[in-house]
C-alpha positions, 0 to 999 in steps of 0.5 A: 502496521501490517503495510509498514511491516511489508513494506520493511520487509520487502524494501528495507529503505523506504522510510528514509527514502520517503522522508527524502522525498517529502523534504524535496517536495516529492509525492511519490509513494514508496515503490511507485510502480508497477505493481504485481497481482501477487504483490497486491494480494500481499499488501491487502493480506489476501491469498491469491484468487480472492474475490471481488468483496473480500478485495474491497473489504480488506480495502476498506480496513486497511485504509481505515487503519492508514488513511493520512486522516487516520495519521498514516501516510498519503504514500502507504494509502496510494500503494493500498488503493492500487494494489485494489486497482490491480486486482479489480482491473 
């Protein structure tokens, strides 16, 4: 929810758009990209500066929350795992 919430904020299309793109077969996450540190700190729920375990605690709930198993989506997933990626890099 907390992802969906951002992401309604910051691209108020974006469920239209990846409706689009799953009914054309198309993978991509919403607002695929490069992702900014600030961008990945708003989408793990962190302020800027957080260290490397509570980067990967607020991961790991997020992505318990809105895994495609757990009835998310394989595109919210990706933009949680690379907002990780970019502030571990």
């Amino acid at each position: 929810r907390l992802l969906e919430a951002y992401l309604d904020r910051r691209s108020p299309g974006w469920r239209e758009d990846a409706d689009r793109h799953r009914d054309a077969g198309h993978r991509r996450a919403p607002g695929a990209g490069a992702m900014s540190d600030q961008e990945a700190y708003e989408i793990l729920g962190l302020q800027p500066g957080a260290g490397e375990e509570a980067i990967l605690q607020a991961h790991r709930t997020l992505m318990k929350r809105i895994h495609p198993d757990a009835g998310g989506t394989s595109g919210l997933a990706a933009r949680v795992n690379q907002a990780k990626d970019v502030l571990l890099k």
